[in-house]
C-alpha positions in Angstrom: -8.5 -13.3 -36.4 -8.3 -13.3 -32.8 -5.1 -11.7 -31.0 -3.7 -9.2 -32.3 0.2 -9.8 -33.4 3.5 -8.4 -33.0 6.5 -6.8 -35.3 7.9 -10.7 -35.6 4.2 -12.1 -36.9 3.4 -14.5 -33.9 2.3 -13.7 -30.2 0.4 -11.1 -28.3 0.9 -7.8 -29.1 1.9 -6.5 -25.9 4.4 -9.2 -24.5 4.5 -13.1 -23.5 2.0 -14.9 -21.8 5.0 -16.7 -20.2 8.7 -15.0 -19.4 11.9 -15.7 -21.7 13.6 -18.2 -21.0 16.7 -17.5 -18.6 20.0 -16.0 -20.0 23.0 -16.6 -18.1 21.4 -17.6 -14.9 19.5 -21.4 -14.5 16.1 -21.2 -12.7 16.7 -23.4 -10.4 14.6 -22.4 -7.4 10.9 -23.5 -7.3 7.8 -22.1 -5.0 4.7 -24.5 -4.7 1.7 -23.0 -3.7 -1.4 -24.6 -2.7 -4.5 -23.2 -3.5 -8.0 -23.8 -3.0 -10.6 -23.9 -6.1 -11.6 -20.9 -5.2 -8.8 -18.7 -5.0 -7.8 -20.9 -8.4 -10.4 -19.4 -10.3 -9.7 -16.1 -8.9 -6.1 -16.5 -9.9 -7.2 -17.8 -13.8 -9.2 -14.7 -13.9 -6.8 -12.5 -13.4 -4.1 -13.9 -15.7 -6.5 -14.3 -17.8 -7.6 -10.5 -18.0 -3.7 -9.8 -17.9 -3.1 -11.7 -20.6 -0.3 -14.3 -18.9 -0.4 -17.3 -16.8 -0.9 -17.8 -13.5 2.5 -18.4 -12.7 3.8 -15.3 -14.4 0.8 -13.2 -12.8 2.0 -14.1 -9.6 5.9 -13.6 -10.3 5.5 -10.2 -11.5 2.7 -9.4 -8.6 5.4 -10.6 -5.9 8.2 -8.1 -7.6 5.8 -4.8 -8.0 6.8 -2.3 -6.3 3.3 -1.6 -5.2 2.8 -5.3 -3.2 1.2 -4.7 -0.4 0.5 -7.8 2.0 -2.7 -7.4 4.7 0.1 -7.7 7.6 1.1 -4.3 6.4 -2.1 -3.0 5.8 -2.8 -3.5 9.5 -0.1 -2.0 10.9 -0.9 1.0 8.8 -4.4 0.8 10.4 -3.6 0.3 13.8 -0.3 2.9 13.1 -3.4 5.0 11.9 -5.7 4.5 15.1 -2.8 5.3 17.2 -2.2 8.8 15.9 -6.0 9.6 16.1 -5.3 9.0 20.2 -2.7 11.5 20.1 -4.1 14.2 18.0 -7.5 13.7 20.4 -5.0 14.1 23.4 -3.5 17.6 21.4 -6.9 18.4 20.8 -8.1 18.4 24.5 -4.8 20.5 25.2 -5.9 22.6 22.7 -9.4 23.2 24.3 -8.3 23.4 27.7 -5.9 26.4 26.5 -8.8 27.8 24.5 -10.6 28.0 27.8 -7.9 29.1 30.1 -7.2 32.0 27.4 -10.6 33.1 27.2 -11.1 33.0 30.9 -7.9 34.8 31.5 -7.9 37.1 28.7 -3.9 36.0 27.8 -2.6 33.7 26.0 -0.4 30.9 27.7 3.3 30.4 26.3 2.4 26.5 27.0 0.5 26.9 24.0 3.2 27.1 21.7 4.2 23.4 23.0 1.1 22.0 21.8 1.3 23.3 18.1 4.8 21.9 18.0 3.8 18.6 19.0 0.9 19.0 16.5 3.8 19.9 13.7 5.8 16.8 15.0 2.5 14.7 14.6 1.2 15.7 11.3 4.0 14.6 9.2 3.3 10.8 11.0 -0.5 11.5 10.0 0.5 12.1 6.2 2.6 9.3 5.7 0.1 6.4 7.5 -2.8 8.1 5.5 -0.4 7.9 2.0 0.5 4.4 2.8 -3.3 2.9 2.9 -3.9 5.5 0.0 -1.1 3.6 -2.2 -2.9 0.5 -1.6 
């Protein structure tokens, strides 16, 4: 029989392939894109497996919440890279403190600087790391 059908007797179970028509509101506003036959295919695909069209695929893609574009991605990466200088830079205070207290058989007040700039740090470390986990 094919799909299977809704409450009303016609269409997919689980929603339109295409969105309702406008209430209130004209659509007046258009967005061409260009593709290439490649990234058309890709596109079908996807709809396809979604069960809508293309341009619905990409209208509700565009308004998720969880959109993430690759110039974003990057700046979580390079956000990412930037904190592994710092916590290499707390590390080596760290070390050189391990040494001085070992040497010296006390324990520095500096010390307590370093774990607090650690604490500032780590919340910065958890967020970058969520972000490219979200994605």
């Amino acid at each position: 029989m094919g799909e299977a059908e809704n409450d009303r007797g016609s269409g997919p179970l689980f929603g339109r392939r295409r969105r309702a028509n406008a209430s209130g509101e004209r659509r007046t506003k258009r967005y061409p894109v260009t593709v290439t036959a490649t990234e058309d295919a890709e596109l079908i695909a996807k709809a396809k497996a979604a069960g809508m069209t293309v341009p619905r695929l990409l209208h509700e893609s565009a308004k998720s919440a969880h959109v993430e574009t690759s110039t974003e991605r990057k700046a979580a990466i390079a956000s990412l890279f930037l904190l592994r200088r710092e916590v290499g830079t707390i590390a080596n205070n760290v070390n050189q403190l391990a040494k001085f207290a070992n040497t010296e058989r006390t324990f520095p007040r500096e010390a307590e600087a370093v774990v607090a700039e650690f604490r500032r740090l780590y919340p910065r470390i958890r967020e970058a790391v969520d972000r490219l986990a979200d994605s």
